[in-house]
C-alpha positions in Angstrom: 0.0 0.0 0.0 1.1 3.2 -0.9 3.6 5.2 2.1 3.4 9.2 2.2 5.2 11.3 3.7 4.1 14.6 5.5 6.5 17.7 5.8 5.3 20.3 8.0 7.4 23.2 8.2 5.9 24.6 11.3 6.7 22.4 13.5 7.5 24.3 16.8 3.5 24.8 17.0 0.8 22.3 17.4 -2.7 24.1 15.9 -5.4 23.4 14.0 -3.6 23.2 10.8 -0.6 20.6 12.6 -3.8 18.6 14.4 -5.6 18.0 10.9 -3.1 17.2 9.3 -2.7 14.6 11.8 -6.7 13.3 11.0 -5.9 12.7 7.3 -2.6 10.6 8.6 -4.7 8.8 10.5 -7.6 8.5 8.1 -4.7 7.2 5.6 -3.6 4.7 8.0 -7.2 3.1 8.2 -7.5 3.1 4.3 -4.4 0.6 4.7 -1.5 3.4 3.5 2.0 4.0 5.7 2.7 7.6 6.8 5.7 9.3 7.7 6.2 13.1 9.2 9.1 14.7 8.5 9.5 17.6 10.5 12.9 19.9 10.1 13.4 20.5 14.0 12.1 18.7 17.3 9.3 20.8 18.8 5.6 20.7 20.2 4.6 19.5 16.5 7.3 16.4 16.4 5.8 15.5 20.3 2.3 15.7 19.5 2.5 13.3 16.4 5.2 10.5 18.7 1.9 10.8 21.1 -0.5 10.2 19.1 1.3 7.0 17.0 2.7 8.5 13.8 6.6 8.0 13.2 8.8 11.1 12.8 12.4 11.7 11.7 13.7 15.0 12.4 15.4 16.3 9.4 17.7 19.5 10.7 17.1 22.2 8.8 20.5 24.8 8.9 20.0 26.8 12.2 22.0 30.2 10.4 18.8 30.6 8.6 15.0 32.0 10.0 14.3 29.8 7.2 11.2 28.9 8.4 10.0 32.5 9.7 8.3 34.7 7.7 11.6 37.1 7.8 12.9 34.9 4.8 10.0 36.6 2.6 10.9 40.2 3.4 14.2 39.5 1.9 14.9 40.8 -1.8 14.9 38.7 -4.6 18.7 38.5 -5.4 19.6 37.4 -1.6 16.3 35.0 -1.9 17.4 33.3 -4.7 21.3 33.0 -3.1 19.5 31.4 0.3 17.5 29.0 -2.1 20.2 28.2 -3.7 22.9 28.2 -0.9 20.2 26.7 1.4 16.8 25.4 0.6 17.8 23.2 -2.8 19.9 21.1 -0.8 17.7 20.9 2.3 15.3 19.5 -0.3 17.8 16.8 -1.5 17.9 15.6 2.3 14.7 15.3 2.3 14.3 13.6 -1.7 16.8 10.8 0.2 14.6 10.4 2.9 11.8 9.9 1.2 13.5 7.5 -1.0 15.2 5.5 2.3 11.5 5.0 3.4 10.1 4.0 -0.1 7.7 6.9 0.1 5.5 7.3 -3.4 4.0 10.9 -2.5 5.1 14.1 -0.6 2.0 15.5 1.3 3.1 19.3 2.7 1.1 20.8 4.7 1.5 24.3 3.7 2.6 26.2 0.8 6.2 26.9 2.7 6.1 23.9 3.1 6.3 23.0 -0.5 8.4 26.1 -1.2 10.9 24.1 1.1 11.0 20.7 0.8 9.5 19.8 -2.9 11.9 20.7 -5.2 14.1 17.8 -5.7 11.2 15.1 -4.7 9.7 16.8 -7.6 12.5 15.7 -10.3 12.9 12.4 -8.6 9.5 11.7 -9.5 7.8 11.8 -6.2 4.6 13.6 -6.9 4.0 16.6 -4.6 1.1 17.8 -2.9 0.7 21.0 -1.2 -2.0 21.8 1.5 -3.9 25.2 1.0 -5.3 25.6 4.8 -5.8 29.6 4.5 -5.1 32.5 2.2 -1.1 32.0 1.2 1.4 34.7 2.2 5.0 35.5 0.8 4.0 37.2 -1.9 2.4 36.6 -5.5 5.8 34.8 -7.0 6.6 32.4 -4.0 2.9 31.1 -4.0 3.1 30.7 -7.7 6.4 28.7 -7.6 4.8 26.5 -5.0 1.7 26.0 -7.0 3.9 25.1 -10.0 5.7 22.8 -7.3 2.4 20.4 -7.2 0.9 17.6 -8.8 -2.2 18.4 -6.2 -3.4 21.4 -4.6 -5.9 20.5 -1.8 -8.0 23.5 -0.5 -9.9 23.3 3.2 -12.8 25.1 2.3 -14.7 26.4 -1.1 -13.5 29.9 -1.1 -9.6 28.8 -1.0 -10.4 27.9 -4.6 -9.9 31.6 -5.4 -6.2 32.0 -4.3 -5.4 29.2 -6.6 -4.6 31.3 -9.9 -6.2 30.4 -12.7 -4.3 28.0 -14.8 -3.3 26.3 -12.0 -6.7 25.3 -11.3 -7.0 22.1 -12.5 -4.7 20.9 -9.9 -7.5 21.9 -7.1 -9.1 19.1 -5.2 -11.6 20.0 -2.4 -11.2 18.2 1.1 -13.4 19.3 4.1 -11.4 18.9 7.5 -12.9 15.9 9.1 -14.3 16.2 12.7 -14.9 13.1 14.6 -17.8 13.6 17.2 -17.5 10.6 19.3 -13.8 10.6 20.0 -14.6 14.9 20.7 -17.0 13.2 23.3 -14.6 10.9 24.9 -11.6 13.4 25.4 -14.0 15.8 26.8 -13.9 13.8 30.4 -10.7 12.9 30.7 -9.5 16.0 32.6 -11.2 17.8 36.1 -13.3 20.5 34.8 -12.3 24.1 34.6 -14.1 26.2 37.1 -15.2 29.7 36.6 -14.2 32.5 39.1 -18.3 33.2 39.0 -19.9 30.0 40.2 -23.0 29.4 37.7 -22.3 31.8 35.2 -22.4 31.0 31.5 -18.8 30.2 30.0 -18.1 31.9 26.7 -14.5 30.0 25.1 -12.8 30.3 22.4 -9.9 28.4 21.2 -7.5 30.8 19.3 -3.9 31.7 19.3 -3.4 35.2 20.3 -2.4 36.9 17.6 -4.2 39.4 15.9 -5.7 38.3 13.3 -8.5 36.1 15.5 -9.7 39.7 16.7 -9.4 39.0 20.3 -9.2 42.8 21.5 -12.9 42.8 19.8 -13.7 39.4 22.2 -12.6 41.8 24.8 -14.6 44.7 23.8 -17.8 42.5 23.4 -17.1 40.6 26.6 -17.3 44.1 28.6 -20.7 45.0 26.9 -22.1 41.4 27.5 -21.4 41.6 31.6 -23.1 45.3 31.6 -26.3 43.3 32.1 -25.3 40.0 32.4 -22.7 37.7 34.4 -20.8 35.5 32.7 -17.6 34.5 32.3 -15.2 34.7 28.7 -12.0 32.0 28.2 -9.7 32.3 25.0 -7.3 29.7 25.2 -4.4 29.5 22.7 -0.4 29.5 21.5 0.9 33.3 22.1 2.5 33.7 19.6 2.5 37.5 19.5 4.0 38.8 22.5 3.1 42.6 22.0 -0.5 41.9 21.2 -0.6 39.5 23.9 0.4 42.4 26.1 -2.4 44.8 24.7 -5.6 42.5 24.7 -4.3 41.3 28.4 -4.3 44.8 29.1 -7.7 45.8 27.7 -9.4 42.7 29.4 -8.0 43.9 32.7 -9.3 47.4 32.0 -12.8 46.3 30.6 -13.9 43.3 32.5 -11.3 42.5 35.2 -13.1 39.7 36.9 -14.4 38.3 34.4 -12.6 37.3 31.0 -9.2 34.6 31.1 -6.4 34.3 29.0 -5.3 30.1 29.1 -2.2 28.8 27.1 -2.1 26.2 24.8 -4.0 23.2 25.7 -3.1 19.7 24.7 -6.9 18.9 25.4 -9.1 21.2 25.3 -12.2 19.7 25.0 -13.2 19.3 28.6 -13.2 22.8 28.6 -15.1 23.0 25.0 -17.4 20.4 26.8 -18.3 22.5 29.5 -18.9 26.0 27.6 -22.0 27.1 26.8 -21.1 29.2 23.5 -18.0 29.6 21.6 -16.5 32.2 19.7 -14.5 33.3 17.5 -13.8 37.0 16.9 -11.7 36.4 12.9 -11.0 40.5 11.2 -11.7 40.8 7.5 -9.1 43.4 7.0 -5.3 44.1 9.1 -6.3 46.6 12.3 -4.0 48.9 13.5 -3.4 47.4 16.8 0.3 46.7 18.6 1.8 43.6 16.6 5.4 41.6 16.7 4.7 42.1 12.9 2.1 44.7 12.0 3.2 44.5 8.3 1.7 41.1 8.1 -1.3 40.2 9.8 -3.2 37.2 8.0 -7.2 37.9 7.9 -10.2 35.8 7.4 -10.0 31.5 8.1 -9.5 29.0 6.2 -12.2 26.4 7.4 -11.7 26.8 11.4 -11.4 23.8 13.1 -12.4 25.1 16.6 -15.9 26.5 15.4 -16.4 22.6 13.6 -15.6 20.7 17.0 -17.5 23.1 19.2 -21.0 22.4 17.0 -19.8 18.3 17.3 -20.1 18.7 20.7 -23.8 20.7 20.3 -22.4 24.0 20.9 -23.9 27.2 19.8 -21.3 29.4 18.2 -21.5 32.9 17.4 -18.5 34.1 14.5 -17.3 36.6 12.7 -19.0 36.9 9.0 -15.5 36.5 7.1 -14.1 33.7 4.9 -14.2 30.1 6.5 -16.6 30.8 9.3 -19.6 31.8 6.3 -18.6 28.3 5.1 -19.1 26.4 8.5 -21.7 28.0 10.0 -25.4 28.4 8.7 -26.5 31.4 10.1 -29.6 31.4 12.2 -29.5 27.4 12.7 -26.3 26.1 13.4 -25.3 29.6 15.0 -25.0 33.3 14.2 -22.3 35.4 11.5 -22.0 38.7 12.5 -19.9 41.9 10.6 -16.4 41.7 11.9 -14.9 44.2 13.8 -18.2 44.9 15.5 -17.8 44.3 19.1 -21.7 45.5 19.5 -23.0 42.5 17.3 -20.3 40.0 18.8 -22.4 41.1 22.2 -25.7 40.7 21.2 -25.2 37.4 19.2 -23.8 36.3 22.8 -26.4 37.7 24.4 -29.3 35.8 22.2 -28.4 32.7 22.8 -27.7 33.1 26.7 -30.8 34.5 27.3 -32.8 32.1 24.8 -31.3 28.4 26.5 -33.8 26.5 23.7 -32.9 28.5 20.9 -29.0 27.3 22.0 -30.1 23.5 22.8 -31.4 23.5 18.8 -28.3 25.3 17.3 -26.2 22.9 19.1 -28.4 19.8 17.5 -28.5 21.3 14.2 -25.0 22.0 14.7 -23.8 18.1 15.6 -25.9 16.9 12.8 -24.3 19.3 10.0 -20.6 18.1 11.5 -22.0 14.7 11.0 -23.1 15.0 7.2 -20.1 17.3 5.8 -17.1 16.6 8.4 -17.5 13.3 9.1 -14.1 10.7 9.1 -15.4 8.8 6.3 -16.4 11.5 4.0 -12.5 12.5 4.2 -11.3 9.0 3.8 -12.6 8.6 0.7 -12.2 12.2 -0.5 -8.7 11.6 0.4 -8.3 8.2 -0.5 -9.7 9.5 -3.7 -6.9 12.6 -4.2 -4.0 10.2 -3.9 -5.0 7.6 -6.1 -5.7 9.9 -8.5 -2.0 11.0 -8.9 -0.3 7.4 -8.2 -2.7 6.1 -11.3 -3.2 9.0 -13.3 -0.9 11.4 -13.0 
C-alpha cells in the first residue's frame, strides 16, 4: 500500500492546521496506506505526532537561517534566490533521500512553505507533490506561484480557497473538508477535572484561538465588557501566544474592561473538557489588518481557512456565534447552526452572545442542528474517501 510522507514546516507549534493534518494521517492509515512526518526540528509538533502514534524523523534544517519564519520573505529577490540556492535546494535533496530510504510514493506538505521548502528535488525524482492550502497564502504573488507550480495536487480546506489558486493552476484543485470526529470529541471531553469559573454558575463563553491578531481578540474583549453590563458570565480564549506585543495589549484591555471576568489560558493539549463545559463559543476572525500593537504589524493574516475550533464546538452541540468573514460563512449556517456577525463589531459580537444566553432552547437546537451538520459534511469517512480519492488519482493518473 502506498507510504506518504508529511513535511510540516511549522513544526515548533501544534494548531489546528498541525492537528488536521494529523486526522488525514490517521484517516490514511485506516484506508491501509504508511505515513511518515518529517519535521525539520524537534518541537511541540514532532511531540504531539510521537503521542499520538505516527513515526517522525527529524530532518535538521541549517540553524543560520530564519528559514522557516516569515523574515525569509521580506528578503529581496537577489539574496532569496542566493538562500535557495545556498540553502533550501539542498535541504530538499535531504529530504528527496529520505523519502526515498523510506520507499515513500507521494510528498503531502502541509502548507505552501512547506512546498516552497522541501518539494523541489522530490519533484525531479518523481515523487509527486502535494501542497495543502489551509488559508489565504502569504510570501508574496511569485513564491505562492512557484509553489503551485511545485504540485501535482493542490488541496483546499474550504470552497472559497479555490480563489487563491490562480487560474491556470486550477486544474490541480481538489476540495477536502477537514474531518471532525464527534464521538472521539466526546470521549476526550472527560478525561480531565473541569475548569471552574471565578463566577460559580455563570455561563462560559470559550474560544480556542492563538493570540495573535488576526483572530480579533481585543474585539472578544470589547464584546465581553458590553455582555457583563447586564449580564454575568464569564469569557475563556485559550491558545499559542505567539504575538508577544499583542498579547500584552488584549491582556491589558481585558484587565481594563472586564477584570473579573474574562481569562487568558495557554495552549492546551486537550481542550475539550473545557469545550465540553462551555455554553457558546467564539471566534472574533478581522476581515481586514487593524491597527493594533503587533510583533509584525506589516503582516497580519485575515479571514479563516475552514476553522477547526468553530467545527468541534458544534460536534459537541455548541452554539457558536463568529465573525462573517471567509471560513466561518462556510461552516456556519447562520440562524440554525449559530449566528455570523460583521467583523470588527464588538456591538454584534455582544448581542449574538447575548441571544443565545438569554434564549437556552434556541441554543439547545443550534447545538443539534449543529452536531448533525458536522455529522453529514465533516465526518471521518467522508475524508477517507475524499482523500483516499486525491491520492490515487495521482499514483494512477498522473
Amino acid at each position: 500500500m502506498t507510504k506518504v510522507g508529511y513535511f510540516i514546516a511549522e513544526y515548533q507549534t501544534f494548531t489546528g492546521s498541525q492537528k488536521s493534518l494529523l486526522y488525514s494521517m490517521h484517516v490514511w492509515q485506516r484506508e491501509g496506506g504508511k505515513v511518515i512526518a518529517i519535521l525539520p526540528g524537534e518541537g511541540l509538533c514532532a511531540q504531539m505526532l510521537r503521542h499520538n502514534g505516527v513515526p517522525v524523523i527529524v530532518c535538521e534544517a541549517p540553524c543560520s537561517l530564519h528559514l522557516f519564519q516569515r523574515q525569509l520573505l521580506k528578503l529581496p529577490v537577489w539574496e532569496k534566490t542566493l538562500i535557495y540556492l545556498r540553502e533550501v535546494i539542498p535541504y530538499s535533496w535531504r529530504i528527496s533521500m529520505i523519502l526515498k530510504k523510506e520507499n515513500c510514493q507521494l510528498l503531502h506538505c502541509n502548507s505552501p512553505r512547506s512546498a516552497l521548502i522541501a518539494a523541489w528535488i522530490p519533484n525531479l525524482l518523481g515523487i509527486a507533490c502535494i501542497t495543502h492550502l489551509r488559508g489565504k497564502p502569504v510570501g508574496g504573488r511569485l513564491l505562492w506561484g512557484i509553489a503551485q507550480a511545485l504540485s501535482r495536487r493542490i488541496i483546499v480546506v474550504a470552497k472559497h480557497l479555490i480563489t487563491e489558486v490562480y487560474p491556470w493552476f486550477r486544474s490541480k484543485v481538489r476540495l477536502l473538508y477537514n474531518m471532525i470526529n464527534p464521538v472521539e470529541l466526546e470521549s476526550l471531553s472527560v478525561e480531565h477535572l473541569p475548569f471552574v469559573p471565578p463566577f460559580a454558575g455563570a455561563p462560559l463563553v470559550v474560544s480556542l484561538s492563538s493570540i495573535v491578531p488576526g483572530k480579533g481578540i481585543h474585539h472578544l474583549v470589547k464584546a465581553a465588557a458590553l455582555v457583563n453590563r447586564r449580564l454575568k458570565a464569564t469569557f475563556v480564549v485559550a491558545g499559542a501566544q505567539r504575538d508577544r506585543s499583542y498579547e500584552s495589549f488584549v491582556k491589558k484591555l481585558a484587565t481594563e474592561l472586564c477584570p473579573d471576568s474574562f481569562i487568558f489560558l495557554p495552549w492546551i493539549p486537550n481542550p475539550y473538557p473545557l469545550l465540553k463545559q462551555s455554553d457558546i463559543a467564539v471566534l472574533a476572525t478581522i476581515a481586514k489588518p487593524e491597527e493594533v500593537p503587533s510583533d509584525n504589524p506589516n503582516d497580519i493574516p485575515t479571514g479563516e481557512g475552514l476553522p477547526r475550533f468553530i467545527l468541534e464546538a458544534m460536534a459537541l452541540k455548541k452554539p457558536v456565534a463568529a465573525t462573517r468573514v471567509n471560513g466561518c460563512d462556510e461552516a456556519i449556517i447562520d440562524g440554525e447552526t449559530g449566528f455570523l456577525v460583521p467583523p470588527a463589531d464588538p456591538k454584534a459580537i455582544a448581542e449574538a452572545i447575548e441571544v443565545l444566553l438569554e434564549n437556552p432552547e434556541l441554543a439547545r437546537r443550534m447545538g443539534e442542528k449543529g452536531r448533525e451538520h458536522v455529522e453529514e459534511h465533516f465526518s471521518p469517512e467522508r475524508h477517507q474517501r475524499a482523500l483516499a480519492g486525491i491520492y490515487s488519482e495521482i499514483l494512477w493518473r498522473g
